[in-house]
VMD Tcl script that draws the C-alpha trace (Angstrom):
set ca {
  {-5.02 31.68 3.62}
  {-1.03 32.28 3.03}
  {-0.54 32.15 -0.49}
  {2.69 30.14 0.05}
  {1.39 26.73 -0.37}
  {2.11 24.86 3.05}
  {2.72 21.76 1.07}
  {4.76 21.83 -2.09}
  {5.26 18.06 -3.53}
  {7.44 18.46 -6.97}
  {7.71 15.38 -9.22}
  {7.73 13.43 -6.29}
  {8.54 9.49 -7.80}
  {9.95 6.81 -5.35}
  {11.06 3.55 -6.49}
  {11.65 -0.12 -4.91}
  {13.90 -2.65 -5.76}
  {11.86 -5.92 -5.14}
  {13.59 -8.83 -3.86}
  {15.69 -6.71 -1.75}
  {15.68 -5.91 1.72}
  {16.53 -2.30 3.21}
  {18.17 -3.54 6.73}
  {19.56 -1.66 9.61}
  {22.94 -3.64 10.53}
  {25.34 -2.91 13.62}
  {29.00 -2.30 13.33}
  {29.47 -6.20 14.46}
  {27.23 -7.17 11.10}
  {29.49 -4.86 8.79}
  {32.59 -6.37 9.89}
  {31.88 -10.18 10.29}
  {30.65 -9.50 6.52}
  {33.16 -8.02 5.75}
  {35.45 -10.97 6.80}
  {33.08 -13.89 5.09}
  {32.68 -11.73 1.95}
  {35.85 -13.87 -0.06}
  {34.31 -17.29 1.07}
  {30.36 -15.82 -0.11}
  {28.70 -16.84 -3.17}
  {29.11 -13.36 -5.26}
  {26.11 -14.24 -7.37}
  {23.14 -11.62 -6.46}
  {19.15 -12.53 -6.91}
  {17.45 -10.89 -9.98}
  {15.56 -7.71 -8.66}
  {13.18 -5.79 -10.73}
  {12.04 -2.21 -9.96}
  {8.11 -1.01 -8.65}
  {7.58 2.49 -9.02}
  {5.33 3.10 -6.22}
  {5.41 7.05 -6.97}
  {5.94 8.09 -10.11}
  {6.14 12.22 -10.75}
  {3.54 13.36 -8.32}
  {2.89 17.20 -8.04}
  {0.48 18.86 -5.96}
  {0.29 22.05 -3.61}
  {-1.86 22.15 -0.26}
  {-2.32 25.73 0.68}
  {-2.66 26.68 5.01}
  {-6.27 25.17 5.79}
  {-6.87 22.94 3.49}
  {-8.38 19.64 3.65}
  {-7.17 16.95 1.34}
  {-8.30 13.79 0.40}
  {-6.07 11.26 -1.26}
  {-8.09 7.64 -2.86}
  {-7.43 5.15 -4.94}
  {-7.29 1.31 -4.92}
  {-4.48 -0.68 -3.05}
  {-0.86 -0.67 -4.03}
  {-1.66 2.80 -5.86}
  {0.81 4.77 -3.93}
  {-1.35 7.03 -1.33}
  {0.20 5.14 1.92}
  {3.83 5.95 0.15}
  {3.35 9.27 -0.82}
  {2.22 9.94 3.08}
  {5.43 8.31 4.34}
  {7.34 10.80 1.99}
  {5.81 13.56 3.19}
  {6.07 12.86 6.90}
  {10.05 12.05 6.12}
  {9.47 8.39 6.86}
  {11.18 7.27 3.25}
  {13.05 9.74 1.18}
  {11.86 9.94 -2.31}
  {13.66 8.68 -5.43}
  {13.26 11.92 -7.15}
  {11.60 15.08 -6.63}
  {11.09 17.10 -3.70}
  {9.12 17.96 -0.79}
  {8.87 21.28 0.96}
  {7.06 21.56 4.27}
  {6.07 24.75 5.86}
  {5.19 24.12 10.06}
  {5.21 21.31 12.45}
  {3.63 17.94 10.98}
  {1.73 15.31 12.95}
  {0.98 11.65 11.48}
  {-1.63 9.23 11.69}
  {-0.12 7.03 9.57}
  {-0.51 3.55 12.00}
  {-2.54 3.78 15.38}
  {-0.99 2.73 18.33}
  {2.85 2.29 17.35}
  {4.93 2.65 19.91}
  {2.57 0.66 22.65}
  {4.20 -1.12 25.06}
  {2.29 -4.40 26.62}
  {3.75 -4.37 30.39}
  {3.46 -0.05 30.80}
  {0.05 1.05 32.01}
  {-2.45 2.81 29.68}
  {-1.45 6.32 31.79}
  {1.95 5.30 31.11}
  {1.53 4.54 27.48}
  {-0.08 7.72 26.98}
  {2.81 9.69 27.76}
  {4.90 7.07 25.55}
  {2.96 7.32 22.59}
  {2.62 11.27 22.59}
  {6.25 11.55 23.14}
  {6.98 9.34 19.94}
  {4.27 11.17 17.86}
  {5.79 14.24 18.50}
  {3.78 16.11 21.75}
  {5.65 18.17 24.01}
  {5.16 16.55 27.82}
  {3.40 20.42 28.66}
  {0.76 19.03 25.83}
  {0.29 15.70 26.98}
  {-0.39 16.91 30.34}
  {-2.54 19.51 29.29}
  {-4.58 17.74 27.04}
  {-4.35 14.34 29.27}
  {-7.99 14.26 30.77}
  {-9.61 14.98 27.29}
  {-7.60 12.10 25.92}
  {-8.60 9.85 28.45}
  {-12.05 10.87 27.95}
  {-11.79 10.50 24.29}
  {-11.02 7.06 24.79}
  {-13.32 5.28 27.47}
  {-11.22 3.50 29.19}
  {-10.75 5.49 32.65}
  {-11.27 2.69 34.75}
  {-8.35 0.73 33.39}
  {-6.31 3.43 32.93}
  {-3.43 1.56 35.60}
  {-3.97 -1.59 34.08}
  {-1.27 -3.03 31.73}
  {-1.79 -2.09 28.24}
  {-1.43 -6.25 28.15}
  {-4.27 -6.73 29.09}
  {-6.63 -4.26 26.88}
  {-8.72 -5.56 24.73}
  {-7.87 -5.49 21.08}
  {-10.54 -2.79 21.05}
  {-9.40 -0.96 23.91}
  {-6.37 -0.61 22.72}
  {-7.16 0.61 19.56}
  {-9.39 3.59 21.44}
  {-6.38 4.48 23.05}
  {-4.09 4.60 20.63}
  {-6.42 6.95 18.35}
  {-7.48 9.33 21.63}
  {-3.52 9.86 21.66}
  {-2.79 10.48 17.85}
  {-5.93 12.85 17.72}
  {-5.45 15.37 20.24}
  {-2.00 16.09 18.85}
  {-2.15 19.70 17.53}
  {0.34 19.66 14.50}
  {-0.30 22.95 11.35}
  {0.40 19.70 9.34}
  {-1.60 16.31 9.52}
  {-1.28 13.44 8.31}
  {-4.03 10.88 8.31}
  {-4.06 7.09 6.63}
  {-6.95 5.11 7.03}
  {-7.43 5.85 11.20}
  {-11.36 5.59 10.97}
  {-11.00 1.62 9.63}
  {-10.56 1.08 13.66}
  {-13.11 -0.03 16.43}
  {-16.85 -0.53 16.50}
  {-19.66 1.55 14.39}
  {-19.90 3.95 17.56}
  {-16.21 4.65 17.75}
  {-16.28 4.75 14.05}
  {-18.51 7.90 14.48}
  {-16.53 9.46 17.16}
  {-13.26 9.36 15.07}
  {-15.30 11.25 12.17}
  {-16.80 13.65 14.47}
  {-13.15 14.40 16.05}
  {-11.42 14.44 12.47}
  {-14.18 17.02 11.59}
  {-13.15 19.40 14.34}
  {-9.73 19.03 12.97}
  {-10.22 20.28 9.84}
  {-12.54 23.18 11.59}
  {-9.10 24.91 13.44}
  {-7.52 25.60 9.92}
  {-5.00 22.71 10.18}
  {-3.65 21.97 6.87}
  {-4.77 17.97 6.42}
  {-4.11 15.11 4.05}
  {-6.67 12.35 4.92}
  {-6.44 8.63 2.87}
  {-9.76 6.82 3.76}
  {-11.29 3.89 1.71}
  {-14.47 5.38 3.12}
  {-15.23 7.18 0.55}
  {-18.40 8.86 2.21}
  {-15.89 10.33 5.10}
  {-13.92 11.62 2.38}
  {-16.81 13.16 0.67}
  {-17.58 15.04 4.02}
  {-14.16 16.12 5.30}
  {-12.41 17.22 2.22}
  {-13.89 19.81 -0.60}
  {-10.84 18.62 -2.92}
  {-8.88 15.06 -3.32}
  {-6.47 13.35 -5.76}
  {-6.67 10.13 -7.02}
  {-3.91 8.40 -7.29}
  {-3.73 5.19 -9.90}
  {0.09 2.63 -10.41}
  {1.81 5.63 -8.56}
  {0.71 8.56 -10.62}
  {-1.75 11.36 -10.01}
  {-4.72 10.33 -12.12}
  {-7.03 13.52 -10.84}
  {-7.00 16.57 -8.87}
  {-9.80 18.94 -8.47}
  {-13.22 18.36 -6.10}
  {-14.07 15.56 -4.14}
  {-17.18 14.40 -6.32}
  {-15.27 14.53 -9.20}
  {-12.70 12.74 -8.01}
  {-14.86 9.67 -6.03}
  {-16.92 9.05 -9.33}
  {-13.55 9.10 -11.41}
  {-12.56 6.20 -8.92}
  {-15.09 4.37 -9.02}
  {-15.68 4.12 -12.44}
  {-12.24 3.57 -13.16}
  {-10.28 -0.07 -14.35}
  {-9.39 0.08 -10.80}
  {-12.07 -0.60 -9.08}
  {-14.21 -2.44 -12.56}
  {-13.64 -6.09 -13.56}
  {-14.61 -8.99 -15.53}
  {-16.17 -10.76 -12.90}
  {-12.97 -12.97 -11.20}
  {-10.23 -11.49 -8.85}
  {-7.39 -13.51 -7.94}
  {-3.27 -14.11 -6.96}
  {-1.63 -11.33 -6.38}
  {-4.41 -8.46 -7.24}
  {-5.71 -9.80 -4.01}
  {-3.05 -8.98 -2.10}
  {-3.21 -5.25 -3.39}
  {-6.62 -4.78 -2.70}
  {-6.43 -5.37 1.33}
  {-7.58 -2.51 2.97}
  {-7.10 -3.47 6.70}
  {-5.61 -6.19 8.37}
  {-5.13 -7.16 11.85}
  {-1.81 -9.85 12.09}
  {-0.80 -12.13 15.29}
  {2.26 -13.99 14.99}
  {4.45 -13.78 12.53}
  {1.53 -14.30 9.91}
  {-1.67 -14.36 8.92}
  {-4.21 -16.90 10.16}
  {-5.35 -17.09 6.35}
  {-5.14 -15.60 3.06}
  {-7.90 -14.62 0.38}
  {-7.00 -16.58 -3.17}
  {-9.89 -15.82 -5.44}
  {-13.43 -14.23 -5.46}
  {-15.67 -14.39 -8.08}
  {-19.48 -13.47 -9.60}
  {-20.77 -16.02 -11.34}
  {-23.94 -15.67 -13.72}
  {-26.69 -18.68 -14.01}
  {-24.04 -20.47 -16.26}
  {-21.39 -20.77 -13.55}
  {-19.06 -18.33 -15.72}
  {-17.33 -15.21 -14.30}
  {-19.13 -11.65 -15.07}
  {-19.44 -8.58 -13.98}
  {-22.76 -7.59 -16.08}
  {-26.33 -9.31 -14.91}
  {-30.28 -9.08 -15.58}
  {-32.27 -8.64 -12.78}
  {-33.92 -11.95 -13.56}
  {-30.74 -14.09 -12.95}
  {-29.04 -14.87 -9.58}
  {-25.48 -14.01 -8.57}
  {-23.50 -16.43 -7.26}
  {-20.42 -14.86 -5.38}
  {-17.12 -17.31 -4.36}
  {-14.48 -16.47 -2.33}
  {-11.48 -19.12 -1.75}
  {-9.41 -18.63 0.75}
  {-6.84 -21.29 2.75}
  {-6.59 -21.81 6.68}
  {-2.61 -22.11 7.62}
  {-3.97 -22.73 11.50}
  {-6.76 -24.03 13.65}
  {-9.37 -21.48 13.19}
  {-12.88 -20.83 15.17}
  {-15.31 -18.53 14.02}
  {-14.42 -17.77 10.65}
  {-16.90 -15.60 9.03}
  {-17.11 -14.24 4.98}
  {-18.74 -11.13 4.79}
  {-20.15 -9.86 1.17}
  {-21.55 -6.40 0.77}
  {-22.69 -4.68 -2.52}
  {-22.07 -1.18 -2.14}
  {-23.20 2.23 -4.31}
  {-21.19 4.69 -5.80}
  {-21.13 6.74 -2.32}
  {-20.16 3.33 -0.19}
  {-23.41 3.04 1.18}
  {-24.20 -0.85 1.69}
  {-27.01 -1.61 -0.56}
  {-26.63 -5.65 0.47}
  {-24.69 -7.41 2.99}
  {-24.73 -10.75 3.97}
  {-22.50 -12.88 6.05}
  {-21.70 -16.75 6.54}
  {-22.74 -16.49 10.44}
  {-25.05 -19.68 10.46}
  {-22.79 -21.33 8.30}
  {-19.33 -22.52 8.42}
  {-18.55 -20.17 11.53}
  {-20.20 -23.12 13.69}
  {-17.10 -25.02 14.23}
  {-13.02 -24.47 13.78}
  {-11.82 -24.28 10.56}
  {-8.70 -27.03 10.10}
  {-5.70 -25.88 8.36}
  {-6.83 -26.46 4.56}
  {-8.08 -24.79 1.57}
  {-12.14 -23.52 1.80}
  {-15.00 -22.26 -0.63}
  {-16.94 -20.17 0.56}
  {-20.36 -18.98 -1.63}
  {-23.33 -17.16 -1.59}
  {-26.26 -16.72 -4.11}
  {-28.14 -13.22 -4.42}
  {-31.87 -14.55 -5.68}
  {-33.08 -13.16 -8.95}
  {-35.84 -10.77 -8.84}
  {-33.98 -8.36 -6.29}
  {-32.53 -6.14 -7.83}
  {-33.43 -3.26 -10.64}
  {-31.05 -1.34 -12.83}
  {-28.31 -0.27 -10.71}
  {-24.17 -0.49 -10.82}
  {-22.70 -1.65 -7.03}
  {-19.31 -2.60 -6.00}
  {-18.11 -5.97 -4.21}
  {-16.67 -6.00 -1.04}
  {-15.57 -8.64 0.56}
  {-14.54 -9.42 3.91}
  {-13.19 -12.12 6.16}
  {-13.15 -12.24 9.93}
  {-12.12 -14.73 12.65}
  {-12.99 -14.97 16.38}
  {-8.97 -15.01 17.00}
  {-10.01 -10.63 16.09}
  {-8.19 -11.03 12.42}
  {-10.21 -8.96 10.36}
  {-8.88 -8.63 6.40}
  {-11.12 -6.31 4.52}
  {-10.16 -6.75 0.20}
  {-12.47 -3.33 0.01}
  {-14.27 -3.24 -3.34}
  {-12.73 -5.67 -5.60}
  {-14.90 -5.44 -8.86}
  {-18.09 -3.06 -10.22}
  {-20.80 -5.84 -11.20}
  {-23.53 -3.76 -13.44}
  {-27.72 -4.97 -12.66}
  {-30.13 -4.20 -16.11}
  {-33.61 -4.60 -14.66}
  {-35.29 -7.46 -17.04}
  {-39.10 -6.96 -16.36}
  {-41.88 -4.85 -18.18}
  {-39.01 -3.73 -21.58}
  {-39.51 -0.81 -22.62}
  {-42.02 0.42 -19.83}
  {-39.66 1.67 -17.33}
  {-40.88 3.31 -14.19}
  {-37.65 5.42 -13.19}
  {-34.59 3.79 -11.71}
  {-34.34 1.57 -8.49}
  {-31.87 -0.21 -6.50}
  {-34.31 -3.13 -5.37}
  {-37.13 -4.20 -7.69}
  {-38.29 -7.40 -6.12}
  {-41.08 -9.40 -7.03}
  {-44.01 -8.94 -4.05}
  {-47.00 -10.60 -3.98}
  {-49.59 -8.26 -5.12}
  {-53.08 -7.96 -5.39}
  {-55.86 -5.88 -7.07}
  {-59.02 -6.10 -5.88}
  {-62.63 -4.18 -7.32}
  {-64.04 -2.70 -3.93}
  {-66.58 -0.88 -5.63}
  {-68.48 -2.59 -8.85}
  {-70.20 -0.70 -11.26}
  {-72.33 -1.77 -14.39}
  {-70.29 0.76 -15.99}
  {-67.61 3.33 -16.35}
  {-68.98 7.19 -16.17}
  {-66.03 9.07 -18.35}
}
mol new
graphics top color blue
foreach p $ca { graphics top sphere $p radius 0.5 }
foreach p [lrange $ca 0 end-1] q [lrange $ca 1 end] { graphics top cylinder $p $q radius 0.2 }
display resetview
């Protein structure tokens, strides 16, 4: 390993003017401006200032394997567009040693009426392949993805999920000293899932240097021995991976008093698949409720959980589905349920909805699991809010006689039964 770091980020901090657009305007657009500026109302909206990075320093020597967490809004997506020269930063500096490839949004640059052979040499062109390397590497990207037999078919009309294969065969065989990865596994089915992961692995295995942002915190556990968390813009940790997951999760971040709403919502959504100009409907509140009906994010065992997630329709919907999942500390689903026999049985009107479930008492034991929260329509608009709150189990039964720690403790039906009777007991 050079002992030049290959990435040098020096109180990095980049800051956003909200209310304000940053706009790309022709010549034409300056100058009729320019000529209605003494008839234009002078007065300016108020603007206030986000610090989306604020003094981040880190060095990534040749071969490592970052990982970069933290909950929505905290500043990982920004500090990947700095370094790939996407947004200069406010203040600081970034220094750069070798070519760098990014995975920062799978399958920009797609267009609907070229072929899928076409849009392969499209798409490696604008993520930075050399036509030699797309040629080269042009049957193992096709293989990659699956979708041979449609390979002179429109890219119009793929599949969402066709698409999507294509798009990440393309970004994955680039061969970059530098790369750049945000949230690329969150794509396709379970299968594809595992192909991505296996493919991301032999990256890291050629000694590329990588920065990898996942939400899946069990990928980041296996791909990178170090990662930073990042929490408002500032680098809350550094050091390894373990570390760093359990300072997450146990962190305000991810903890809560039992209600999520408004705006936190919006910073919490970890994928999101748009048609149109916007979304076909928008999460407002979710919430665990205790026996009582009142928010909480601490529960006995003995006491059901009732979990409410409000969310409004702007158009006709069909198939609307509200996934919840209680996860552990290594994102492993514990408990998932989903509202499949439910309200996905007809369209959804435009409107606002309710949609609850109740976890049973007597399931679970002592145990502390996040709550995710999903919700899909047929139209393919998936929103995932990720974990939104930590809700904390204290097993209620047999005080003071514990048996070691469980996940589930249910109540079974059991039965004890003297197969062998004796007049006596011979000690």
């Amino acid at each position: 390993m050079s002992s030049d770091p290959v990435i040098a980020a020096e109180g990095v901090s980049k800051r956003y003017r909200l209310g304000e657009r940053e706009s790309y305007r022709a010549l034409r657009d300056v100058l009729a401006g320019a000529f209605a500026a003494p008839w234009r109302h002078r007065a300016r909206p108020a603007t206030s200032e986000l610090w989306a990075l604020d003094d981040v320093s880190f060095t990534l020597g040749r071969g490592e394997v970052l990982g970069l967490i933290g909950a929505n809004g905290a500043g990982k997506s920004t500090l990947l567009k700095v370094l790939s020269r996407i947004t200069e930063p406010t203040r600081g500096r970034i220094v750069l040693r070798g070519r760098v490839g990014s995975l920062l949004e799978v399958g920009t640059g797609f267009h609907p009426e070229l072929t899928g052979r076409e849009n392969i040499m499209l798409n490696g062109t604008i993520l930075g392949m050399r036509r030699a390397e797309i040629v080269r590497r042009f049957d193992e990207i096709v293989e990659f993805s699956g979708v041979e037999k449609f390979l002179d078919t429109p890219v119009k009309r793929y599949s969402s999920g066709m698409q999507v294969r294509l798009a990440f065969a393309v970004a994955a065989h680039l061969e970059p000293e530098i790369l750049l990865v945000d949230e690329v596994l969150a794509v396709g089915d379970a299968e594809f899932q595992q192909k991505c992961l296996g493919k991301m692995r032999d990256v890291t295995r050629e000694g590329r240097t990588v920065v990898f942002v996942s939400h899946n915190l069990a990928a980041v556990r296996s791909l990178c021995p170090r990662a930073l968390v990042l929490r408002s813009g500032r680098l809350a940790f550094d050091g390894p991976t373990d570390e760093a997951v359990h300072q997450y999760l146990r962190s305000d971040d991810i903890r809560g008093d039992g209600v999520v709403e408004g705006r936190s919502l919006d910073l919490r959504v970890v994928k999101t698949r748009v048609y149109g100009d916007a979304p076909f409907f928008t999460c407002m509140r979710v919430a665990a409720l205790n026996d009582e009906g009142v928010p909480s994010s601490s529960f006995r065992s003995d006491e059901s959980v009732t979990v409410e997630v409000d969310f409004v329709v702007h158009r006709r919907l069909p198939g609307v589905r509200v996934l919840v999942t209680l996860t552990d500390e290594n994102q492993v689903a514990v408990l998932r349920t989903e509202s499949v026999d439910e309200i996905a049985q007809a369209a959804l009107e435009p409107g606002k909805y309710r949609a609850s479930v109740t976890i049973v008492p007597d399931l679970l034991g002592e145990v502390e699991l996040d709550l995710n929260v999903s919700i899909i329509a047929e139209v393919m608009q998936v929103i995932d809010y990720g974990a939104l709150m930590s809700l904390e189990f204290t097993f209620a039964g047999y005080e003071g006689n514990m048996r070691g720690k469980a996940y589930l403790r249910p109540r079974l039906p059991w039965e004890i039964r003297n197969l062998s009777p004796v007049d006596s007991v011979v000690e």
